[in-house]
C-alpha positions in Angstrom: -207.9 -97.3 -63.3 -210.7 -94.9 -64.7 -210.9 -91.4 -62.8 -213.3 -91.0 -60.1 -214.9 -87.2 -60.8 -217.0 -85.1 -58.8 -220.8 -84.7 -59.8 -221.3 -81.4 -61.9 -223.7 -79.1 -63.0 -222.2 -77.7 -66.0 -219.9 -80.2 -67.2 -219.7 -83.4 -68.4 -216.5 -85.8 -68.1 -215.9 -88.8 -70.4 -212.3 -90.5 -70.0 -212.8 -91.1 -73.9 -210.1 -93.1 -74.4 -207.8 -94.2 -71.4 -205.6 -91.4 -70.2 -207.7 -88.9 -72.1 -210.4 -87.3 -70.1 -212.8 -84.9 -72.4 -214.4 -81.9 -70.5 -217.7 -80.3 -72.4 -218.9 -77.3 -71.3 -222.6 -78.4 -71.1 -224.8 -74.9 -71.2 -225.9 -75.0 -75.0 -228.6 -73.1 -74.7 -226.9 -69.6 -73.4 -223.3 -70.7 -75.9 -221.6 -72.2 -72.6 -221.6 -68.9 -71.8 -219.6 -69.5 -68.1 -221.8 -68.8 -65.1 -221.0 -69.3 -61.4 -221.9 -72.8 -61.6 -219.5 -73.3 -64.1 -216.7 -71.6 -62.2 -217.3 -73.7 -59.5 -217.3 -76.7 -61.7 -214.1 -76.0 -63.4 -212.5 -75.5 -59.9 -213.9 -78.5 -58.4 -212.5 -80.2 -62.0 -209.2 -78.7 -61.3 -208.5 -80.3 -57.9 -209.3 -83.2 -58.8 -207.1 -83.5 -61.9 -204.3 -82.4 -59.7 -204.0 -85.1 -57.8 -204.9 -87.5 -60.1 -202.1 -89.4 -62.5 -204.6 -91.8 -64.5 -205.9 -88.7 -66.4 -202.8 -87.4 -68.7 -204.4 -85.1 -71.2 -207.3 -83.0 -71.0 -209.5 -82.2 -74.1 -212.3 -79.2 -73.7 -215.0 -78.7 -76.2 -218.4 -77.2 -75.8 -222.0 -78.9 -76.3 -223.7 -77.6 -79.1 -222.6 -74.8 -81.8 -220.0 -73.0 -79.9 -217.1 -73.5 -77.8 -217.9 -70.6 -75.2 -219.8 -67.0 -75.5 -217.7 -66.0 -72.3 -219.0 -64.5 -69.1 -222.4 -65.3 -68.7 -223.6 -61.5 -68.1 -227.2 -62.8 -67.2 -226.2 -65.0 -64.2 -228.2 -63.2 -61.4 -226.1 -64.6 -58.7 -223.0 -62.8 -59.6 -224.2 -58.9 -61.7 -227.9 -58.9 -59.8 -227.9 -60.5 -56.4 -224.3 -60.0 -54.8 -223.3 -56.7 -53.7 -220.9 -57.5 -56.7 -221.2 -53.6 -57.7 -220.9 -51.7 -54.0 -217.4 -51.0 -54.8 -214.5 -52.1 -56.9 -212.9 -54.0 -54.6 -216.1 -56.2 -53.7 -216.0 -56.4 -57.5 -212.4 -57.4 -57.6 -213.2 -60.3 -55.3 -216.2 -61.9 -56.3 -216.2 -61.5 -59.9 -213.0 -61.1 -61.5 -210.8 -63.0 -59.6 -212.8 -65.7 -59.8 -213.0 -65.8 -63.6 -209.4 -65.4 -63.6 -208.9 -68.2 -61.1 -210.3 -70.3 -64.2 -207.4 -69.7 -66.4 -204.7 -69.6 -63.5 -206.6 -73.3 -62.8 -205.8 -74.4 -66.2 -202.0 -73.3 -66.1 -201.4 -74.9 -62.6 -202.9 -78.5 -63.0 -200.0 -80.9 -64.7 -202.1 -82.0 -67.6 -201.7 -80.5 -70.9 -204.9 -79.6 -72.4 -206.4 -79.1 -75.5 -209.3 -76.9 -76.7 -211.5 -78.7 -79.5 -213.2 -75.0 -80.7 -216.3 -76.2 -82.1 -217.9 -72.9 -82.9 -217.5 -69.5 -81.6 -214.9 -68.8 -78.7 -215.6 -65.2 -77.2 -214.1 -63.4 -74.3 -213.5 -66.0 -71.7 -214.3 -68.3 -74.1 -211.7 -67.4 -76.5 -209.5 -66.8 -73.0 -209.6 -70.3 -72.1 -208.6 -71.1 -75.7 -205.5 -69.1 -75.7 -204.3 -70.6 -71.8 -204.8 -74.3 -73.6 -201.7 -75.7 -74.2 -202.8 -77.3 -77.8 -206.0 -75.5 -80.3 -207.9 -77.4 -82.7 -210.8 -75.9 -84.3 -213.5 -76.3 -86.8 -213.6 -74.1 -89.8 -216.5 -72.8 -88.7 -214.8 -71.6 -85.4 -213.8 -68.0 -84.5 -212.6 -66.1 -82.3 -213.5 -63.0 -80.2 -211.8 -60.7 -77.9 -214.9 -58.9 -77.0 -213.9 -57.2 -73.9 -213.2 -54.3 -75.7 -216.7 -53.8 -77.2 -218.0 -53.9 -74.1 -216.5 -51.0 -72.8 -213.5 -52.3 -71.0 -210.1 -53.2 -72.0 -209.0 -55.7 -74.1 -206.5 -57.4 -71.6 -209.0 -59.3 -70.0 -208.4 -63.0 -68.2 -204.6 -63.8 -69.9 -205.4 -62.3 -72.9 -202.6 -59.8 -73.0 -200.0 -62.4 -71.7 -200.6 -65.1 -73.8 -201.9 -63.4 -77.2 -198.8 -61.5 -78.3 -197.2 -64.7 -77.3 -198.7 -66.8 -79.6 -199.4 -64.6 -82.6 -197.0 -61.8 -81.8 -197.5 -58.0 -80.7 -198.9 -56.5 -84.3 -201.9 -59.0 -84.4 -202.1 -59.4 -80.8 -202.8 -55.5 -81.0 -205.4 -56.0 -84.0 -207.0 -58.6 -82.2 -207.7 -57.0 -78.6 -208.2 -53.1 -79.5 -210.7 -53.5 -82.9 -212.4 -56.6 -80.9 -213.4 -57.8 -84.5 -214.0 -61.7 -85.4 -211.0 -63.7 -86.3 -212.0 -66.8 -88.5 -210.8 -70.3 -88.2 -208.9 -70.0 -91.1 -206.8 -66.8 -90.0 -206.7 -68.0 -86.8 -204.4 -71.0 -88.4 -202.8 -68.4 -90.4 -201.6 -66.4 -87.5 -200.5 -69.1 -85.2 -203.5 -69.1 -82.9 -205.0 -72.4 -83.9 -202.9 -75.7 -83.9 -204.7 -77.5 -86.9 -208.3 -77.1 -88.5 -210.5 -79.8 -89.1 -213.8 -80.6 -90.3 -216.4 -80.0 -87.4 -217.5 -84.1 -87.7 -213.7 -84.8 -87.2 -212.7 -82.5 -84.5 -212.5 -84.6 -81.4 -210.5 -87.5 -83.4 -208.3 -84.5 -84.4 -207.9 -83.1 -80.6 -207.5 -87.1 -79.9 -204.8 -87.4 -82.3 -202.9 -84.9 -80.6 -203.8 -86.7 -76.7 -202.5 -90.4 -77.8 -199.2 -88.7 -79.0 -199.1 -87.5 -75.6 -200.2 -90.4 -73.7 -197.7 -92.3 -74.9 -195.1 -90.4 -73.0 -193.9 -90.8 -69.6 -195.8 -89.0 -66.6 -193.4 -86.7 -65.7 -191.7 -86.1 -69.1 -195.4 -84.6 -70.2 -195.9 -82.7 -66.9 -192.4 -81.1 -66.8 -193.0 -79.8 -69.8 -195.9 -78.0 -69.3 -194.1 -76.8 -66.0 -191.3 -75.5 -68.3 -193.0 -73.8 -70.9 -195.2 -72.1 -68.3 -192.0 -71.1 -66.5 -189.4 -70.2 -69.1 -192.1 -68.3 -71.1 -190.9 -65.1 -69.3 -187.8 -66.6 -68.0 -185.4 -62.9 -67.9 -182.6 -65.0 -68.9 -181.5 -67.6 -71.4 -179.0 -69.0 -68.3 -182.6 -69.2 -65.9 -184.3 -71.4 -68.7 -181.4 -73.5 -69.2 -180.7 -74.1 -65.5 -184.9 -75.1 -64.6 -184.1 -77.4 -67.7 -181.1 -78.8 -66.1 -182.9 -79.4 -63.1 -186.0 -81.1 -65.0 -183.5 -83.5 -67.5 -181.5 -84.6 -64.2 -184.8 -85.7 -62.5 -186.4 -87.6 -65.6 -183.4 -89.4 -66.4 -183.4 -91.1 -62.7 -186.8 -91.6 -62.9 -186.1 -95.1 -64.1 -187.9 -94.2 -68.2 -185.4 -92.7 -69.8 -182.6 -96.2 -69.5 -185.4 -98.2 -70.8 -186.6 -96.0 -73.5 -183.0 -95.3 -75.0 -182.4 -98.9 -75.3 -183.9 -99.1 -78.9 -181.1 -96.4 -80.1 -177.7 -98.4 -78.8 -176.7 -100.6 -81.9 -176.3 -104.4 -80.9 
């Protein structure tokens, strides 16, 4: 059964191939640069991937040149015509939580997702990159933290969570205080980016990743995510291990995992 999406104003939704739903940020004119429209979008997107099995993996890309430029700073209905500004915590509430509430968004919903980088990936842009669960980029790709050229600080939307986590502390450090370009092929270098691949073969290399996936069970792919999300900063080695005792007890009754281990008993 194909999934039944909401209508949106900034995105488009193709289930590409079945189980595989691919989400392009559709602004290519401003860089995808992520307005309110798109917030909404995304969150409108999110709900209804939660509660929806048929879609397993999740592939994001951008229309155009670039992946994302970020926060779209021009969007009148956030920095001109809200009282956005009157005070911080006005500004707390209806402008950075709600960008934040993007990448939360794409941590909570069960399907792993990938980010196809097809150009530049700046700010939130390059945040929703780093809370993807698989990167695949173009060599003409790169990647900004620009927060910190902008005159705020360079932990900005996840950024200081899942950087140093991916590429450790020393380039997580270079990355987010010099706010300099990183290019596709340091980006692989580092650990940041999964695989590169020519720009005309960067969805088949995202969908490469998404049929490997697809293939496994349901619940084996979403308890996964669910794990890494939660022993990421698990304070102990005995915490991990018990969440994965708990996961392993529940997949082997879910009726897969006696079928699937047929093929290794020897006749």
């Amino acid at each position: 059964m194909s999934a039944v999406m909401p209508e949106f104003k900034t995105l488009l939704f193709e289930e590409k191939e079945p189980h595989i739903g691919v989400v392009t940020m559709n602004r290519p004119g401003q860089l995808n640069a992520i307005n309110l429209d798109m917030l909404n979008d995304f969150e409108r997107l999110f709900q209804a991937l939660s509660g929806d099995d048929s879609i397993r993996v999740i592939i994001i890309t951008g229309a155009g040149k670039g992946y994302s430029s970020g926060a779209d700073l021009n969007d009148a209905v956030i920095y001109k015509e809200s009282e956005a500004f009157a005070d911080p915590e006005k500004f707390l509430k209806l402008v950075q939580e709600r960008y934040a509430a993007l990448i939360l968004g794409m941590r909570r919903i069960p399907q792993p997702i990938i980010s196809a980088v097809n150009g530049p990936a700046a700010g939130g842009g390059f945040s929703m990159t780093l809370a993807s669960d698989i990167r695949v980029a173009c060599k003409e790709a790169y990647f900004v933290a620009s927060f910190i050229n902008i005159g705020l600080s360079g932990g900005e939307l996840g950024c200081s969570f899942f950087l140093p986590r991916l590429v450790g502390l020393a380039h997580a450090s270079d990355i987010l205080m010099t706010g300099r370009k990183v290019g596709a092929e340091e980006a692989e270098r580092i650990g940041l980016v999964n695989k590169l691949a020519p720009r005309e073969e960067l969805l088949e290399a995202a969908l490469f990743y998404g049929r490997s996936m697809v293939g496994k069970s349901v619940g084996g792919l979403k308890l996964t995510k669910r794990v890494l999300n939660e022993n990421i900063h698990a304070p102990s080695l005995e915490t991990a291990v018990n969440l994965e005792n708990r996961n392993q007890t529940i997949m082997v009754f879910s009726g897969e995992f006696f079928k699937l281990v047929q093929k290794f008993y020897k006749a």
